[in-house]
mmCIF file of the C-alpha atoms, coordinates in Angstrom:
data_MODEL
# 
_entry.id   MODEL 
# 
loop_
_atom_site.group_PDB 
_atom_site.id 
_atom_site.type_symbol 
_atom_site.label_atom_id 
_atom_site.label_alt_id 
_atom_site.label_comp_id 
_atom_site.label_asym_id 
_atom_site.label_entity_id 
_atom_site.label_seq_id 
_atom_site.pdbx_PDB_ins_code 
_atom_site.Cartn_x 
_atom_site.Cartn_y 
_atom_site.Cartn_z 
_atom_site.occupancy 
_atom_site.B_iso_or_equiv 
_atom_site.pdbx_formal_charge 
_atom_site.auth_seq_id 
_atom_site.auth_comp_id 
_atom_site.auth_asym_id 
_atom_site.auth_atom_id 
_atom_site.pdbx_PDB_model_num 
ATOM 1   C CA . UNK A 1 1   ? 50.604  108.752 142.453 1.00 0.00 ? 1   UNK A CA 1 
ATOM 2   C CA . UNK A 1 2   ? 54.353  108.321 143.201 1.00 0.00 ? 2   UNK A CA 1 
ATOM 3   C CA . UNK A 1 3   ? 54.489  106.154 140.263 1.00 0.00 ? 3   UNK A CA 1 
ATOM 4   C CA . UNK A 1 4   ? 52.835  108.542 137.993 1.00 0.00 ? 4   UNK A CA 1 
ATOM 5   C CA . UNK A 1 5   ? 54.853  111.287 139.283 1.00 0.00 ? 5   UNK A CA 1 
ATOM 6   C CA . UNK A 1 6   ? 58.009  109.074 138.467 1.00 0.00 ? 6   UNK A CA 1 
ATOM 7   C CA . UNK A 1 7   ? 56.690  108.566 134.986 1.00 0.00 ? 7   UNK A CA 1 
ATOM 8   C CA . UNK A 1 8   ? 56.022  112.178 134.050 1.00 0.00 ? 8   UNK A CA 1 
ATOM 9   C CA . UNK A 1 9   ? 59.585  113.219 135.448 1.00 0.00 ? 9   UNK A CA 1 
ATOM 10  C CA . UNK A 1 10  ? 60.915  110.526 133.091 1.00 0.00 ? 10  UNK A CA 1 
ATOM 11  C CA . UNK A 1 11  ? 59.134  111.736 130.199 1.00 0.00 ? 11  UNK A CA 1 
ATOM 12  C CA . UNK A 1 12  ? 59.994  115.450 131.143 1.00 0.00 ? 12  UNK A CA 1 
ATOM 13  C CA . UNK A 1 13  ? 63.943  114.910 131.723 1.00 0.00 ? 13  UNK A CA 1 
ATOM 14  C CA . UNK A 1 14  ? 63.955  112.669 128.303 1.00 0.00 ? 14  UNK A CA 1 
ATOM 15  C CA . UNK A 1 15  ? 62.066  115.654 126.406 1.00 0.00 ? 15  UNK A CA 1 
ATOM 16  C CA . UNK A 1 16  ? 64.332  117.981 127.794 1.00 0.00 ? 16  UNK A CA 1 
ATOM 17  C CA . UNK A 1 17  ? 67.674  116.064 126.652 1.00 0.00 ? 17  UNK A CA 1 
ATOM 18  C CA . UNK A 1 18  ? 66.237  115.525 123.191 1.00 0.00 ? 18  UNK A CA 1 
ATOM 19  C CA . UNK A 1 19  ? 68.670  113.619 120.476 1.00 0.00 ? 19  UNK A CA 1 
ATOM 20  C CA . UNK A 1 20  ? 71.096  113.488 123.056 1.00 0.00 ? 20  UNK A CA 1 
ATOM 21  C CA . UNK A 1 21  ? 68.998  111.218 124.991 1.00 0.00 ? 21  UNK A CA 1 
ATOM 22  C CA . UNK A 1 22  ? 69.473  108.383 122.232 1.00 0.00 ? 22  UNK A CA 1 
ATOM 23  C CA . UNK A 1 23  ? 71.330  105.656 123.464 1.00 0.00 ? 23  UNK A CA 1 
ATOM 24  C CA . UNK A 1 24  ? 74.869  105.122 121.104 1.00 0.00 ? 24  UNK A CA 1 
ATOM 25  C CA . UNK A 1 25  ? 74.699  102.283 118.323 1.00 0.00 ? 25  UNK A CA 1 
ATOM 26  C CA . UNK A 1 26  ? 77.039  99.804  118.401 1.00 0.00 ? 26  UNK A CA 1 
ATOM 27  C CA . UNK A 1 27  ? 80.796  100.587 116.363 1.00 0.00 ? 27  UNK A CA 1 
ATOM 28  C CA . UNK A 1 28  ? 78.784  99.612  113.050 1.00 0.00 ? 28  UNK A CA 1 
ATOM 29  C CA . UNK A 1 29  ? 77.064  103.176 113.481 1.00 0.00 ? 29  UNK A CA 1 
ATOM 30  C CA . UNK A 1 30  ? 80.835  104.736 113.291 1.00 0.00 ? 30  UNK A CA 1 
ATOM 31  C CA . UNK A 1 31  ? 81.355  103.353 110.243 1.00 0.00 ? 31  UNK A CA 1 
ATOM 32  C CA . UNK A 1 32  ? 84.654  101.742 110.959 1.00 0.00 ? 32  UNK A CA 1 
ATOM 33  C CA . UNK A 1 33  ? 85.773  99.044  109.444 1.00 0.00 ? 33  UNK A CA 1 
ATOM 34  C CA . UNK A 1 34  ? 89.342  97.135  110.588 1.00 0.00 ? 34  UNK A CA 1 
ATOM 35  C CA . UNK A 1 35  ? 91.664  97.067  107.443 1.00 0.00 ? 35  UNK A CA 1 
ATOM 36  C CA . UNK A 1 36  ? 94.227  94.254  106.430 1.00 0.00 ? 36  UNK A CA 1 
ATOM 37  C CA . UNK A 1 37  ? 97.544  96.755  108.312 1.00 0.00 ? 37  UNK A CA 1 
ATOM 38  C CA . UNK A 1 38  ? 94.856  97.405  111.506 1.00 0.00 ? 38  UNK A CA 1 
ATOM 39  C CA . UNK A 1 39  ? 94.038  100.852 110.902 1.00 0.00 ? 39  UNK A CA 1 
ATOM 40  C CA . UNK A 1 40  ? 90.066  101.193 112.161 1.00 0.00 ? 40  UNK A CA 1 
ATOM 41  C CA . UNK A 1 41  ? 88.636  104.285 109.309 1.00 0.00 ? 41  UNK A CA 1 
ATOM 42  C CA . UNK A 1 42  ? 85.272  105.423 107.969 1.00 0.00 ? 42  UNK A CA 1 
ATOM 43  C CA . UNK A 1 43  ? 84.889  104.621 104.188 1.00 0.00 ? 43  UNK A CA 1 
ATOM 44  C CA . UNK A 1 44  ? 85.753  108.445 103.715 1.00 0.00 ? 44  UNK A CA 1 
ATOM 45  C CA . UNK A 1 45  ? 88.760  108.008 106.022 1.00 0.00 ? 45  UNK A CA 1 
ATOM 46  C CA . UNK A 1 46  ? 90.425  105.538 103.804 1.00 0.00 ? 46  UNK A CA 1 
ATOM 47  C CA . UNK A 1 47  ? 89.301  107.449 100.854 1.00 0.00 ? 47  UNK A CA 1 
ATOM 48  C CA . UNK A 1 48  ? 91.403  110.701 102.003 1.00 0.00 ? 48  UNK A CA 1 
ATOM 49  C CA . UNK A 1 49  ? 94.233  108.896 102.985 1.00 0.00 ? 49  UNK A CA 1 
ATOM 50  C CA . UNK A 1 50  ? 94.219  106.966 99.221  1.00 0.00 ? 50  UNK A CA 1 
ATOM 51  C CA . UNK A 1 51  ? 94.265  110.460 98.059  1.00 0.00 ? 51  UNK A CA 1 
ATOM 52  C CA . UNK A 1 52  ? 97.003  111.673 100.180 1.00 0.00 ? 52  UNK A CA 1 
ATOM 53  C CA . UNK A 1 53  ? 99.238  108.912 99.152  1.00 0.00 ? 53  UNK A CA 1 
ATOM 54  C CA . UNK A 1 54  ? 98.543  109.180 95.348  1.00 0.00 ? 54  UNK A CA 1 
ATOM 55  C CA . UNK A 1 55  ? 99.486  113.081 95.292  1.00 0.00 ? 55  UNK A CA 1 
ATOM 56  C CA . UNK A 1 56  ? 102.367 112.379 97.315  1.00 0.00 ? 56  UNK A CA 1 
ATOM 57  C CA . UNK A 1 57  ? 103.610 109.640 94.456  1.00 0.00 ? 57  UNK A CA 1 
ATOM 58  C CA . UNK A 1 58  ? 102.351 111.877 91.606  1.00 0.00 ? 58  UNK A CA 1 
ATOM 59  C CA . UNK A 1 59  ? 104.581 114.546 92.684  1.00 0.00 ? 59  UNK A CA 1 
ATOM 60  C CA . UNK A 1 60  ? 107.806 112.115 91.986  1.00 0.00 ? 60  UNK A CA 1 
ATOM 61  C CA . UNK A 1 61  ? 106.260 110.858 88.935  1.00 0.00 ? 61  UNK A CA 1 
ATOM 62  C CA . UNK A 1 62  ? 105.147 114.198 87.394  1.00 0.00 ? 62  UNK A CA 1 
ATOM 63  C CA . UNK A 1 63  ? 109.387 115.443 87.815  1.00 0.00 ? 63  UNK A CA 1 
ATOM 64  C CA . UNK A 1 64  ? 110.124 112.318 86.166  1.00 0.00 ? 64  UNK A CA 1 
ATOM 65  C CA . UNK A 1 65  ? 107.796 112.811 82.873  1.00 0.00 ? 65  UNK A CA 1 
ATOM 66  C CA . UNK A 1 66  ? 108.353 116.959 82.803  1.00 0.00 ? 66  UNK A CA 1 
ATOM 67  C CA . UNK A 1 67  ? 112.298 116.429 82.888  1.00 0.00 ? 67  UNK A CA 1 
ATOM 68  C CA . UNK A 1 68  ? 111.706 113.981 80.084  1.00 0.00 ? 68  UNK A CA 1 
ATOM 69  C CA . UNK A 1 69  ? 109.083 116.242 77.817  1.00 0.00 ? 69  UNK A CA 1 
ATOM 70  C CA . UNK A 1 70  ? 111.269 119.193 78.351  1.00 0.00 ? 70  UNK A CA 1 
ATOM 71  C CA . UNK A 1 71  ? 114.674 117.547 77.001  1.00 0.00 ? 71  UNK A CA 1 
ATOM 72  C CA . UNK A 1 72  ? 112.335 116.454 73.900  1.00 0.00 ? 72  UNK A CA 1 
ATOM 73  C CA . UNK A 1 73  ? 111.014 119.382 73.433  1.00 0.00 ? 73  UNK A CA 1 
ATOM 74  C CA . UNK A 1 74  ? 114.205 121.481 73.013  1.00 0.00 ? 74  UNK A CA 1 
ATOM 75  C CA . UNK A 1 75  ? 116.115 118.352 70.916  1.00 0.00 ? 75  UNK A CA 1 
ATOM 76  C CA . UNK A 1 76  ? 114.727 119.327 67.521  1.00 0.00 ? 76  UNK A CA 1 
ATOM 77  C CA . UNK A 1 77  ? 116.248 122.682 67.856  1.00 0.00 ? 77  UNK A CA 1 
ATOM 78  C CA . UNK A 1 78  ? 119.555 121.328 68.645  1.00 0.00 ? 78  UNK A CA 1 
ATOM 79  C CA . UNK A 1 79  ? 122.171 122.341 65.590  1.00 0.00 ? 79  UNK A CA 1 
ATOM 80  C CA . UNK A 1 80  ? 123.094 118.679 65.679  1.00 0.00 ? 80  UNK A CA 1 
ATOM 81  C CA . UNK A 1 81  ? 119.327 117.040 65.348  1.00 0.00 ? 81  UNK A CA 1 
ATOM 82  C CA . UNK A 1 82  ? 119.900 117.822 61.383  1.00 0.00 ? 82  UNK A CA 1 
ATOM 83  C CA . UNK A 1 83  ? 122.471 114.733 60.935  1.00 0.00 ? 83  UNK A CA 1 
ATOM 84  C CA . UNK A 1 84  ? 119.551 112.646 62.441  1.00 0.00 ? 84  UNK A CA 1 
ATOM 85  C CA . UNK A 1 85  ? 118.357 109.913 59.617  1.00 0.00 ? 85  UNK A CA 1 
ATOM 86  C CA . UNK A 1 86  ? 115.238 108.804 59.154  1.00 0.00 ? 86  UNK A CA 1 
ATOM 87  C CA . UNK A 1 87  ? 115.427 105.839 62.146  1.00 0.00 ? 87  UNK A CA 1 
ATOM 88  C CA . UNK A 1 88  ? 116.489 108.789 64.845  1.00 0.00 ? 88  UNK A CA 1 
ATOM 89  C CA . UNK A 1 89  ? 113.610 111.168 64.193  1.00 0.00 ? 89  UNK A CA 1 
ATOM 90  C CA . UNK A 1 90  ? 111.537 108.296 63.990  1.00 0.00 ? 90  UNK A CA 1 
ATOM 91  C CA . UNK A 1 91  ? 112.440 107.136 67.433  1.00 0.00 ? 91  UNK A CA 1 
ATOM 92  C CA . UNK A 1 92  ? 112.388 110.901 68.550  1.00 0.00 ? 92  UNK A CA 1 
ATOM 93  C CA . UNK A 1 93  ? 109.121 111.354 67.380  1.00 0.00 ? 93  UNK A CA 1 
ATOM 94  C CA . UNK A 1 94  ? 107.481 107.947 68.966  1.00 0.00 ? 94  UNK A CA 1 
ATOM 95  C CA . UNK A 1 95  ? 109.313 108.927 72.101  1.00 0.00 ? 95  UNK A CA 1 
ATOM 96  C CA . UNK A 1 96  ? 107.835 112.726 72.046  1.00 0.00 ? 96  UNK A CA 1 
ATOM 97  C CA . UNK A 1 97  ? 104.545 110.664 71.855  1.00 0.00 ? 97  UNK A CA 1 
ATOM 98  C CA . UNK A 1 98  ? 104.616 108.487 74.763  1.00 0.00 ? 98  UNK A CA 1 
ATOM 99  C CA . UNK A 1 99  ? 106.102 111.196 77.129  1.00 0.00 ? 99  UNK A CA 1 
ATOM 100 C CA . UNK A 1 100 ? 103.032 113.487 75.851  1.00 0.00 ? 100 UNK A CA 1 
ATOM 101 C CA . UNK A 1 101 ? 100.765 110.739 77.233  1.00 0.00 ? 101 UNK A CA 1 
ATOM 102 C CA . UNK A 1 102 ? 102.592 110.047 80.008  1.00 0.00 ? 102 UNK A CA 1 
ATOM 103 C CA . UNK A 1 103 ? 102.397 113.879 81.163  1.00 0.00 ? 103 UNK A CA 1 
ATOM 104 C CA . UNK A 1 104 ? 98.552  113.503 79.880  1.00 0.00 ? 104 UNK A CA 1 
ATOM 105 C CA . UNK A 1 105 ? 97.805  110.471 82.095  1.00 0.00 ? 105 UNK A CA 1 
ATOM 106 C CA . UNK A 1 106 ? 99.721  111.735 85.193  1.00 0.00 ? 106 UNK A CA 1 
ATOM 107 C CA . UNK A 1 107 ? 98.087  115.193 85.276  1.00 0.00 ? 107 UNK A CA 1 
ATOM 108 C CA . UNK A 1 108 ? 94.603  113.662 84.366  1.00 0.00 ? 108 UNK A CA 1 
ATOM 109 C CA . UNK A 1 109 ? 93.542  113.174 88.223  1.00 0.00 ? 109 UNK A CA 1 
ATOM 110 C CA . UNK A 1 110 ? 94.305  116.565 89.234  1.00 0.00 ? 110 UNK A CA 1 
ATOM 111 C CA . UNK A 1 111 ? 91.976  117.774 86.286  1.00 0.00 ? 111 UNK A CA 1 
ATOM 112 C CA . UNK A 1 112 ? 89.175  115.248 86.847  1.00 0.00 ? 112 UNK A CA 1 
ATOM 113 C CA . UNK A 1 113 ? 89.245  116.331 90.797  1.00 0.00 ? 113 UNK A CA 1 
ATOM 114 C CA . UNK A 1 114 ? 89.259  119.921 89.612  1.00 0.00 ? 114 UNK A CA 1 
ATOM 115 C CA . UNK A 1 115 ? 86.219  119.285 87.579  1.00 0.00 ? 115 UNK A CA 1 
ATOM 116 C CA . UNK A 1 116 ? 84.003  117.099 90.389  1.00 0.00 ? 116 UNK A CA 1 
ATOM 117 C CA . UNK A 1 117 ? 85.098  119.627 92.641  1.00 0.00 ? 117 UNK A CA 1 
ATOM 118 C CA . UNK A 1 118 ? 82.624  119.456 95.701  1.00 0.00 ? 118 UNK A CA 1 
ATOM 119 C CA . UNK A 1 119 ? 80.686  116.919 94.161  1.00 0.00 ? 119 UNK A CA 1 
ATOM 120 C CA . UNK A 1 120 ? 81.156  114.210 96.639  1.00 0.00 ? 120 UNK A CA 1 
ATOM 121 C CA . UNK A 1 121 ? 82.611  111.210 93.790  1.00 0.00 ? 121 UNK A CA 1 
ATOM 122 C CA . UNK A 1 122 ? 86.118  111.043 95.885  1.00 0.00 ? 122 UNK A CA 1 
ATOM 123 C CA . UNK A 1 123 ? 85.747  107.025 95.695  1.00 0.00 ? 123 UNK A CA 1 
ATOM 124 C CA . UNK A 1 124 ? 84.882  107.426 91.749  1.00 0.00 ? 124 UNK A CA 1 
ATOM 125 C CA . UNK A 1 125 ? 88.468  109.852 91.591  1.00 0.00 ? 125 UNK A CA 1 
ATOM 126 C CA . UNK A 1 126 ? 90.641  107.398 93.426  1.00 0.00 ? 126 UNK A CA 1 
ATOM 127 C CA . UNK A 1 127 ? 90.348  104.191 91.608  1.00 0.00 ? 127 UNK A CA 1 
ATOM 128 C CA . UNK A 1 128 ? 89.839  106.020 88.155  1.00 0.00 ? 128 UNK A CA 1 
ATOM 129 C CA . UNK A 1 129 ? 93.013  108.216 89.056  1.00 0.00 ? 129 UNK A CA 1 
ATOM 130 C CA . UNK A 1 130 ? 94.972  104.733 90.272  1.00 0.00 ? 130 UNK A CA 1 
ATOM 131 C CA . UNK A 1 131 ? 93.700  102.659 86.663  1.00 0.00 ? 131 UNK A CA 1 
ATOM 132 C CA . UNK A 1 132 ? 94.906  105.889 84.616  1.00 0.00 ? 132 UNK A CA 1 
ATOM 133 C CA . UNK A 1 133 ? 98.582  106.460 86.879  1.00 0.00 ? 133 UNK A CA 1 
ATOM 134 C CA . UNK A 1 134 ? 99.438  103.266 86.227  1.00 0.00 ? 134 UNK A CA 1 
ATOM 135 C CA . UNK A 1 135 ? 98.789  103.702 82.188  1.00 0.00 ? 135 UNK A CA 1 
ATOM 136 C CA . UNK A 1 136 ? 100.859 106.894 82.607  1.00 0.00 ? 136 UNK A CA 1 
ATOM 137 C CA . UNK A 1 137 ? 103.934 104.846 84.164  1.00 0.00 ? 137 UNK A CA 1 
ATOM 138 C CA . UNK A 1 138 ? 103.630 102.226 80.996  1.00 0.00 ? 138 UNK A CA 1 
ATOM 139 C CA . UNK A 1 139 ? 104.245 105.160 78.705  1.00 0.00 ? 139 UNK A CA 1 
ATOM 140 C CA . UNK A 1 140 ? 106.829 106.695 80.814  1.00 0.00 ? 140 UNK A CA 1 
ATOM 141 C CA . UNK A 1 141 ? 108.834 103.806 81.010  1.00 0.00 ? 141 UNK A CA 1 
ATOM 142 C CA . UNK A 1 142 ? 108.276 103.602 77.186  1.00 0.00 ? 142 UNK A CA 1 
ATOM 143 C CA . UNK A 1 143 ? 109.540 107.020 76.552  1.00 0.00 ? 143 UNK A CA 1 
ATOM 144 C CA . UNK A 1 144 ? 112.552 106.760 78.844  1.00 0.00 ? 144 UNK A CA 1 
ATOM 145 C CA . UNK A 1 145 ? 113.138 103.715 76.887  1.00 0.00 ? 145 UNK A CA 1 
ATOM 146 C CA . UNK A 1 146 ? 112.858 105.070 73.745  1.00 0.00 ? 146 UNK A CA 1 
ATOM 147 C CA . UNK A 1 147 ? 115.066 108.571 75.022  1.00 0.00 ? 147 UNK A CA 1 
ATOM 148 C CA . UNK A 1 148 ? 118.192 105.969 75.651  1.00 0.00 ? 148 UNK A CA 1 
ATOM 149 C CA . UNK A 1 149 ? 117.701 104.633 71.999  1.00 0.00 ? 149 UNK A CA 1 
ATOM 150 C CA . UNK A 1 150 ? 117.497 107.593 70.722  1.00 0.00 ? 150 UNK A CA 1 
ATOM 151 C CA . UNK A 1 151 ? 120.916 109.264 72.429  1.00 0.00 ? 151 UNK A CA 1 
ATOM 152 C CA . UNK A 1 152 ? 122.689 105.723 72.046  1.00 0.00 ? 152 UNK A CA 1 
ATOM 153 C CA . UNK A 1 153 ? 121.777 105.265 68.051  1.00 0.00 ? 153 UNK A CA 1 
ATOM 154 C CA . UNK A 1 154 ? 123.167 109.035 67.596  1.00 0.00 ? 154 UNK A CA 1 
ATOM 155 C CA . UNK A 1 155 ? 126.027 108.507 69.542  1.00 0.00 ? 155 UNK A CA 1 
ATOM 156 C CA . UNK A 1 156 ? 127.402 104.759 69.157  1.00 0.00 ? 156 UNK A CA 1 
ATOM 157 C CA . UNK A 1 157 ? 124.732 103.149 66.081  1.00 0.00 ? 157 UNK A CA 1 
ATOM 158 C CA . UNK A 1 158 ? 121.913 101.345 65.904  1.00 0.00 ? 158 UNK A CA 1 
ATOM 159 C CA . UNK A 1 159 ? 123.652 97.976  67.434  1.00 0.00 ? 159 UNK A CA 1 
ATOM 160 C CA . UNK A 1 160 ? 124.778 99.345  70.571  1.00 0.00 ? 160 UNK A CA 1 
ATOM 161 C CA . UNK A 1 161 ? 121.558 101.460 70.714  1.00 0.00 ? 161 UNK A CA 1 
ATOM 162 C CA . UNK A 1 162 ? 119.197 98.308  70.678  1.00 0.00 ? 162 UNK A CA 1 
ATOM 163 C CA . UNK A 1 163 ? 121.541 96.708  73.357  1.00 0.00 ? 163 UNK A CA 1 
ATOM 164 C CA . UNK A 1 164 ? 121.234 99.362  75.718  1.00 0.00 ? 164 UNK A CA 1 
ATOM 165 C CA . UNK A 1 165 ? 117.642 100.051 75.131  1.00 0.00 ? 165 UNK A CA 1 
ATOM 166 C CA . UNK A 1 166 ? 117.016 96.203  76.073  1.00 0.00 ? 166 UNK A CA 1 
ATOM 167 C CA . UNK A 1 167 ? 119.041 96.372  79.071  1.00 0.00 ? 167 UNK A CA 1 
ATOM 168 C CA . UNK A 1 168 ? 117.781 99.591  80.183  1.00 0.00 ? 168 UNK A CA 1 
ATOM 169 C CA . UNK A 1 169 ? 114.147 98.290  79.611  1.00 0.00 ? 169 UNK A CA 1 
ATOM 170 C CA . UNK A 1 170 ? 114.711 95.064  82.079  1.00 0.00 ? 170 UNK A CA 1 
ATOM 171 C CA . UNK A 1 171 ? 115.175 96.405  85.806  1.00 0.00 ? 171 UNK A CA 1 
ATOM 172 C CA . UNK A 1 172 ? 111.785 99.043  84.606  1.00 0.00 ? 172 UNK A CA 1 
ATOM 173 C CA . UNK A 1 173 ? 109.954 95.957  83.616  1.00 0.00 ? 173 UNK A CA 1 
ATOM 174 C CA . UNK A 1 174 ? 111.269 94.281  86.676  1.00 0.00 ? 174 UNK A CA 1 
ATOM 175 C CA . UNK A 1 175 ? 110.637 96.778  89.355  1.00 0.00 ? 175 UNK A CA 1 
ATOM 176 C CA . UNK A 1 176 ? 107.998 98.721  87.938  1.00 0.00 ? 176 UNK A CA 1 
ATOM 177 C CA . UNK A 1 177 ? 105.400 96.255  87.166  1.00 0.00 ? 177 UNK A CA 1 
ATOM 178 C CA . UNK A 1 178 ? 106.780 92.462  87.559  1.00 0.00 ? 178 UNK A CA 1 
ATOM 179 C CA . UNK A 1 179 ? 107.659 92.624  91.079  1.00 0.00 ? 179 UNK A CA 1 
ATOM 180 C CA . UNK A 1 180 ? 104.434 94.681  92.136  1.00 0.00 ? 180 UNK A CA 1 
ATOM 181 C CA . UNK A 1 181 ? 102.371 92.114  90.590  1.00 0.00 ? 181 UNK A CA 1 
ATOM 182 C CA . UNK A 1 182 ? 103.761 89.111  91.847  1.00 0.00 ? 182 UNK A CA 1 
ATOM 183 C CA . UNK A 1 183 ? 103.796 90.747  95.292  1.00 0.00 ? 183 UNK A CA 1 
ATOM 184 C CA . UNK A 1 184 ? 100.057 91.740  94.687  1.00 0.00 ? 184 UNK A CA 1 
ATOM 185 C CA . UNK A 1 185 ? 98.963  88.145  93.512  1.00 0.00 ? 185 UNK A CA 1 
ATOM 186 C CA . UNK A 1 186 ? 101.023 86.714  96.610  1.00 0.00 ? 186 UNK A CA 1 
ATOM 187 C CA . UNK A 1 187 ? 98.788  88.970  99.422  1.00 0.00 ? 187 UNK A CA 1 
ATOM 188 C CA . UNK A 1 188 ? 95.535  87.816  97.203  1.00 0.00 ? 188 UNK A CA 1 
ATOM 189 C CA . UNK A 1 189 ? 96.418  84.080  97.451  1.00 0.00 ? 189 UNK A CA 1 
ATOM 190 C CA . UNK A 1 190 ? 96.554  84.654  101.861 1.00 0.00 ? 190 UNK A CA 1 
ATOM 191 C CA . UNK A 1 191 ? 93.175  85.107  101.358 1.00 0.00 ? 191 UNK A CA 1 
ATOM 192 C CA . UNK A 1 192 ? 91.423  82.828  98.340  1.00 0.00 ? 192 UNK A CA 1 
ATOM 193 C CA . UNK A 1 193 ? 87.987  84.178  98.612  1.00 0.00 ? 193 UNK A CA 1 
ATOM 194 C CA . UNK A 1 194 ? 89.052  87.627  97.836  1.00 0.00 ? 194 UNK A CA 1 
ATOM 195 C CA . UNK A 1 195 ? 89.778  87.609  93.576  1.00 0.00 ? 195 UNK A CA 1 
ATOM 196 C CA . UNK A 1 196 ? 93.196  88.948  92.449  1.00 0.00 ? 196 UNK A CA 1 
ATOM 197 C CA . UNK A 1 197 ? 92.018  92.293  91.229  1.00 0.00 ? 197 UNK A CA 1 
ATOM 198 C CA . UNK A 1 198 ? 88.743  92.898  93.696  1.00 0.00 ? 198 UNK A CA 1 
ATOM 199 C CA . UNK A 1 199 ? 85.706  94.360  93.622  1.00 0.00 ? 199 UNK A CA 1 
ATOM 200 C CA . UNK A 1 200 ? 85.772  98.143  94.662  1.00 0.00 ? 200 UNK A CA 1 
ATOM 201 C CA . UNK A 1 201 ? 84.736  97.643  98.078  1.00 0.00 ? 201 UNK A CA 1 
ATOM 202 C CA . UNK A 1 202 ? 87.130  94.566  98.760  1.00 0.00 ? 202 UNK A CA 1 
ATOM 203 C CA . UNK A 1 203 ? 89.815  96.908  97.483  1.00 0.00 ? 203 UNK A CA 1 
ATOM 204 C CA . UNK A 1 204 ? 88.537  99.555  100.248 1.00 0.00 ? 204 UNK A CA 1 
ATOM 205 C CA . UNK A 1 205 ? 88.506  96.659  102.712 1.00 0.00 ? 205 UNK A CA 1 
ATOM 206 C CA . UNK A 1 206 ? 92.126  95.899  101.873 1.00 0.00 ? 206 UNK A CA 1 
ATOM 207 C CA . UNK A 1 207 ? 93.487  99.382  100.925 1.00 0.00 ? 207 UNK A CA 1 
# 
């Protein structure tokens, strides 16, 4: 009897605590995984914080290419665009082009969020928004590029304009793109079974 009166206050007091009864999973069940700088964060954790840091370099960026759109913009009303030949507005006009798609490709996550809004595809807006920043930062580069051409050709010729353009086009190269790369292919090579570019989920692993 004592036994069966031990058993039925068992069952009773585990009825009574319901759920709450349930004995904790192991840290799988958090959903924590151990990244690459020792952070511990859920999937969705490392998600937000991608997020974070990509608004917080798009607001640099996005000065950068409306600075740039607005100076074009207003150049073609300039008294002095008129003595422009043929090569300037030709530059001018390529240049007016890439800083259009640079504003396109910069503002182009902030739309796409706007429009999955609630719809739980944060992973799908972080890499697509990284791929298309990164396009945007080629044609800004481009544009700035082609901006110094332009001023240089109107103001010293076509010579010294080429120069500068080519020596203004080296430390963007260099710092935007060459060095990132070569420091990205470095970190892949600590670990050999990871490829260069990664699968999405080795890149949340990593990131």
């Amino acid at each position: 009897m004592k036994t069966t009166s031990s058993t039925t206050g068992i069952s009773t007091s585990s009825s009574l605590r319901g759920p709450a009864a349930r004995p904790r999973g192991p840290e799988p069940a958090s959903g924590r995984v151990p990244s690459s700088d020792g952070r511990e964060e859920t999937a969705r954790e490392r998600l937000d914080r991608n997020l974070d840091e990509l608004n917080g370099e798009l607001r640099v960026v996005i000065t950068g290419v409306q600075v740039l759109f607005a100076f074009l913009l207003v150049v073609p009303f300039d008294s002095g665009f008129a003595r422009i030949g043929p090569f300037g507005r030709a530059v001018y006009f390529i240049t007016l082009l890439l800083a259009a798609l640079a504003a396109v490709c910069t503002i182009a996550p902030s739309a796409e969020h706007r429009f999955l809004f609630r719809h739980d595809d944060k992973r799908h807006i972080v890499f697509r928004a990284n791929r298309v920043v990164i396009a945007g930062l080629v044609f800004l580069a481009t544009a700035m590029c082609g901006a110094l051409l332009l001023v240089a050709t109107t103001l010293f010729g076509a010579a010294v304009g080429a120069i500068t353009v080519g020596l203004a086009a080296v430390p963007f190269v260099l710092l935007w793109f060459v060095l990132p790369v070569m420091r990205r292919a470095r970190v892949a090579q600590q670990d050999p079974d990871e490829p260069f570019w990664g699968k999405p989920d080795d890149r949340m692993r990593r990131w």
